[in-house]
C-alpha positions, -999 to 999 in steps of 0.1 A, spaced: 391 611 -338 415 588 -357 413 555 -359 439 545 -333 425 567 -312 393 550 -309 405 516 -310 431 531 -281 396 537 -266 376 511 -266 402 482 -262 422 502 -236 413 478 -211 431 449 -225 464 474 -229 459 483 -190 456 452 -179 486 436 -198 508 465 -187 490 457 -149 506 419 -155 539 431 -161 541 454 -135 562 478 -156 585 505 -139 598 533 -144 636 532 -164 626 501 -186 634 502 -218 607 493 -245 603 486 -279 564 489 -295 567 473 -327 542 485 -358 537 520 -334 515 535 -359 497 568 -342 515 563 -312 488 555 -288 505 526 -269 539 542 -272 525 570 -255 509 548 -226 545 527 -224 570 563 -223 546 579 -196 551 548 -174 585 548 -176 591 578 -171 626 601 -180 648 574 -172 632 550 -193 635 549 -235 609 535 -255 618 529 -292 585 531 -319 589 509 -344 571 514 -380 572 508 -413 556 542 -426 580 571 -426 547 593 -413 538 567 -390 571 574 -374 565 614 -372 531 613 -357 544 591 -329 576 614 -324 548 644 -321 525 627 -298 554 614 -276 567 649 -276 530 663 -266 520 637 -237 551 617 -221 584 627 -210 602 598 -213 630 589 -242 613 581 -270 627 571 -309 607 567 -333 631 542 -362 619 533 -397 615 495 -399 594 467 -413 584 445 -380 602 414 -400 633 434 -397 633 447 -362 665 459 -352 673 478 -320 709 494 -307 705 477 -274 685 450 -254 648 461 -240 625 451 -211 596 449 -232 586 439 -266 551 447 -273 529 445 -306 494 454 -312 470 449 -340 507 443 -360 507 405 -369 475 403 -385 493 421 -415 527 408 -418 539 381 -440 548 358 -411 536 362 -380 562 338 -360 590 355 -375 580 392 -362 577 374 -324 610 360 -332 625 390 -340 605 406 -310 620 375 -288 657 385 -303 648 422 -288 645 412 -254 672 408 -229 671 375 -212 639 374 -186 624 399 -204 589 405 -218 572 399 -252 538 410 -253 512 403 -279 477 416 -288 459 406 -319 425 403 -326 398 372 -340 377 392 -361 353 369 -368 341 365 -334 332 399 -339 296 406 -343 268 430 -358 235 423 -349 247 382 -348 263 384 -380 303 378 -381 327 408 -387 352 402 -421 379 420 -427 395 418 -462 425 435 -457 441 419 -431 464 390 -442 456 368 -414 425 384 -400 419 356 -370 459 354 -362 448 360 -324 428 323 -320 463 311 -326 481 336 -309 498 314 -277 506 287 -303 526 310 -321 545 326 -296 558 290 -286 568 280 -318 584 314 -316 605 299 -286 593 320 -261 576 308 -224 540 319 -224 533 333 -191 496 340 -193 469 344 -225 433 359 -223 409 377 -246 387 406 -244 356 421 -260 342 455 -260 305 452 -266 278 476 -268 246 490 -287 232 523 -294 254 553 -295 288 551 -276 324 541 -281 320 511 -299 297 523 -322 321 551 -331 348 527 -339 329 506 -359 314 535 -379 347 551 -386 362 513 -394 338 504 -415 320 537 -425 286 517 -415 266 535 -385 251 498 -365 222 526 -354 206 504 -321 223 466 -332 242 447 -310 280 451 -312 305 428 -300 340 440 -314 366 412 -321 381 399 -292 418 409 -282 436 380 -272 466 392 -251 497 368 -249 525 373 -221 554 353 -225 595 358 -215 623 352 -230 
């Protein structure tokens, strides 16, 4: 299993229940910005159905073919997959929904992609953010890192940003999938880190999930 798939896994809860808020119907029209594997464009294009179009946003050209296939496989809905840097998001026409995931943690600037994402909208519409506070995260009590990641806690100042952004937050929480012994969270963490936790106490960054509107 990839690594999209298990994180689609494991923090699937905090996509259903943001997608719960918003009450999303079938013939919006959606945008989800750095799409990667395709996991939430998947979940957006089967709930809107045929009459619906969701657009997958990424900047890796492969990126973009895996979510064409896996759209293709599991959802009958309209989907595009387009070639784009989230700074440069750029759609043909006005969406419901703009939705990122695990995305501004990596970019340059963070406000400017929920600008951009803001732009996307049609007025009344919905942005919706998910990014995580790794170091909240913990193995056996000791704090997760993650090198990588440009701003690797961008979620703890997640609502912040999406006001300076200029959009009307509408609701904020954060989630945690937790567990110990073998199970989905220890899977993830394996294949993220390529360390098996064996019986230690996991608590996986939290998701904090921002709702706000145009």
């Amino acid at each position: 299993m990839n690594e999209l798939g298990l994180r689609n896994d494991v923090y699937r809860r905090p996509l259903a229940t943001a997608l719960d808020r918003l009450g999303l119907q079938e013939g919006w029209r959606c945008v989800d910005v750095g799409a990667g594997g395709g996991d939430v464009t998947v979940a957006l294009a089967e709930l809107v159905g045929r009459d619906g179009r969701v657009y997958a946003v990424d900047s890796d050209p492969q990126a973009r073919d895996a979510v064409a296939a896996a759209a293709a496989e599991h959802a009958q809905a309209q989907v595009i997959a387009l070639t784009q840097a989230a700074e440069n998001l750029t759609l043909p026409e006005e969406v419901d929904l703009a939705f990122c995931r695990f995305v501004l943690m990596h970019v340059l600037d963070p406000t400017l992609v929920l600008r951009r994402m803001g732009s996307a909208v049609r007025p009344g519409g919905w942005v919706v953010a998910q990014e995580p506070v790794t170091s909240a995260g913990r193995i056996d009590g000791v704090p997760f890192t993650m090198p990588d990641a440009r701003h690797p806690d961008v979620g703890a100042f997640l609502p912040a940003m999406v006001r300076a952004a200029g959009l009307e937050v509408v609701d904020a929480w954060a989630e945690a999938p937790a567990g110990a012994g073998p199970g989905p969270v220890s899977e993830y963490l394996t294949h993220l880190t390529e360390v098996d936790p064996g019986d230690s106490s996991v608590i996986l960054p939290p998701l904090v999930t921002v709702v706000a509107r145009r």
